[in-house]
C-alpha positions, 0 to 999 in steps of 0.5 A: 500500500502506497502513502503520501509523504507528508512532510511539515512545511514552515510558513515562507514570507511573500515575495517583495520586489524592490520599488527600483527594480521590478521585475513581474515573476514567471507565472509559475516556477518550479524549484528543486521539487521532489515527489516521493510516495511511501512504500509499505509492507503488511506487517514490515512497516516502511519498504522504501519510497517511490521517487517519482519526481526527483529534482525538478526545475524549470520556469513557465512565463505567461502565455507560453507553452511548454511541452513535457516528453518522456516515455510512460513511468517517467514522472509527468503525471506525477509532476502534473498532478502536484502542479495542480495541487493534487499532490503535495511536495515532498521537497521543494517549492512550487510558486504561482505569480510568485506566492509559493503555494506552500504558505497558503490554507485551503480557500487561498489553494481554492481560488489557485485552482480557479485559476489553472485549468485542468485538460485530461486524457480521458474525456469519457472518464473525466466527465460525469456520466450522470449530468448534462453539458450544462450541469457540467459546466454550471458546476464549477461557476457554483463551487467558485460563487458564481450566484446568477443563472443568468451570469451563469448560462451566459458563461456556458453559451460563451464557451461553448461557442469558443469551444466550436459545440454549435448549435449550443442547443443541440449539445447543451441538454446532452449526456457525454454517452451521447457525445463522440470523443472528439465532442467530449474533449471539447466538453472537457476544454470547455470546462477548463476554461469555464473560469478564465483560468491563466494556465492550462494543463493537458495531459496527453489531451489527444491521445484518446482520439483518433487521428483525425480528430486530433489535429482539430483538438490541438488546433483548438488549444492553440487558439484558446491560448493564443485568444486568452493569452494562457500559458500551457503545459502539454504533457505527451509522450508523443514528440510529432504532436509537440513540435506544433504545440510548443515553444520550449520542450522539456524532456523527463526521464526517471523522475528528472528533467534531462533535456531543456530547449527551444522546440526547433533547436531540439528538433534539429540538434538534441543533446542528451542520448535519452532525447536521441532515443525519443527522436528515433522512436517517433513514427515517420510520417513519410511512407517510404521510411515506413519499413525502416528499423531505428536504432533505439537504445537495448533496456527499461526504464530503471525502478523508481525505488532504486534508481541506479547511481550517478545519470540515470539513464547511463546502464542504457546510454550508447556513450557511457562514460565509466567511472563517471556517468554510473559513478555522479549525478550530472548538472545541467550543462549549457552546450548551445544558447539557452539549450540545457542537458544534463549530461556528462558529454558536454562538461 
């Protein structure tokens, strides 16, 4: 059985920024953060922890967007879900304009959710199957104080309209069973946003949808920040959906950022052999390829529970450097401007 680590916080004064010099903060900033879960045996007490996200940096501006890649188990979903306050820090801070969110009680954590909008996987599962569009929709205006119906109505017209589910009539009395998935995903959005929030997260938004589908749905996202000046975090595994997403791609293995970099600049010219494995992985649109066999590295993922000394990914890299990769941890280097890996190749 897996249990939350909880760990005491101690309260941290706001921010205060000199009259002379001020400079507005990311939007949101993530520092040194760590996410570990307890592992617990029957009768045996304490068996170790899960060190899902283990160390992570980063800074999302406003209306940026950023793409989170790696493969399944790395530690994005974990990284999401505390970003959304799901999940509590192990270590580390999490700041939001600013504020770190540690230092807030439950209704100033209320009105940070108000403003983070929240895009699952699983449209048919993330939406009740026992309320209507409207029902869906009106819900978070009446958790947030919205009193008027007809504030509220107007609201859900509004984003229904932004969201592309018109006629509004024929689709606001319906139950998401009676939706297809692209329909559903777009209910989903359309919740999202119904708060007007300043950041977006997405989880793996098309993945459930078939092709077709998804250029539409990512065309849409990219419209809503582009119109509401949001900031975005796509989370994927899928690196031919990111590159038309995003400015900046992070790349996580095991729990850490290895790779950070502008989109096109690492498209073109990737740095850590973990993002070269990702690149070779990623299916080729071009069907003369179709039948051509990529070089990806032998291996699996390494156990969160004990992850291996030094990089994490070296008992897979084709470049291994003995008695240092197996042996320390790499920082992140700074081979190109503003391109960061956090490998040993470049020090």
């Amino acid at each position: 059985m897996k249990e939350h680590v909880q760990v005491p916080q101690s309260p941290t004064p706001n921010i205060q920024y000199p009259i002379s010099n001020i400079q507005p903060p990311a939007l949101l900033s993530i520092q040194n953060l760590h996410v570990w879960f307890e592992l617990r045996r029957w009768g045996f007490g304490h068996a170790g922890y899960v060190q899902a996200v283990d160390g992570v940096n980063f800074d999302l501006h406003h209306k940026e967007a950023i793409g989170i890649v790696g493969e399944s188990g790395c530690g994005k979903t974990t990284l999401m879900k505390t970003i959304l306050g799901l999940y509590r820090p192990t270590k580390g801070e999490i700041s939001f304009e600013g504020i770190k969110l540690s230092t807030k009680g439950k209704r100033e954590m209320k009105f940070y959710r108000s403003q983070v909008g929240y895009v699952q996987q699983d449209p048919y599962g993330a939406l009740p199957p026992f309320m209507s569009v409207q029902r869906i929709l009106e819900e978070p205006l009446i958790i947030n104080g919205v009193k008027s119906r007809a504030e509220r109505e107007q609201c859900i017209r509004d984003v229904m309209g932004e969201v592309k589910m018109t006629p509004i009539e024929e689709y606001i009395t319906k139950f998401p069973h009676m939706l297809s998935g692209g329909q559903q995903q777009r209910v989903v959005i359309a919740r999202s946003m119904i708060l007007e929030p300043k950041l977006i997260v997405a989880d793996e938004p098309v993945s459930m949808l078939d092709a077709s589908v998804r250029v539409e749905i990512l065309r849409l996202l990219r419209g809503l920040q582009h119109s509401h000046n949001l900031a975005v975090i796509y989370i994927t595994h899928d690196l031919s959906t990111v590159r038309y997403f995003s400015e900046r791609i992070f790349v996580m293995y095991a729990g850490k950022l290895v790779e950070r970099a502008k989109v096109d600049d690492l498209l073109r010219d990737s740095r850590h052999p973990y993002t070269h494995a990702l690149l070779a992985a990623t299916s080729d649109p071009d069907a003369a390829n179709a039948a051509t066999f990529k070089e990806v590295p032998p291996g699996e993922p390494p156990s969160l529970i004990n992850p291996p000394p030094g990089c994490r990914f070296h008992p897979r890299c084709p470049h291994v450097i003995k008695g240092l990769c197996d042996v320390k941890e790499p920082p992140d280097f700074e081979p190109a401007p503003e391109h960061f890996a956090a490998c040993w190749l470049y020090q």
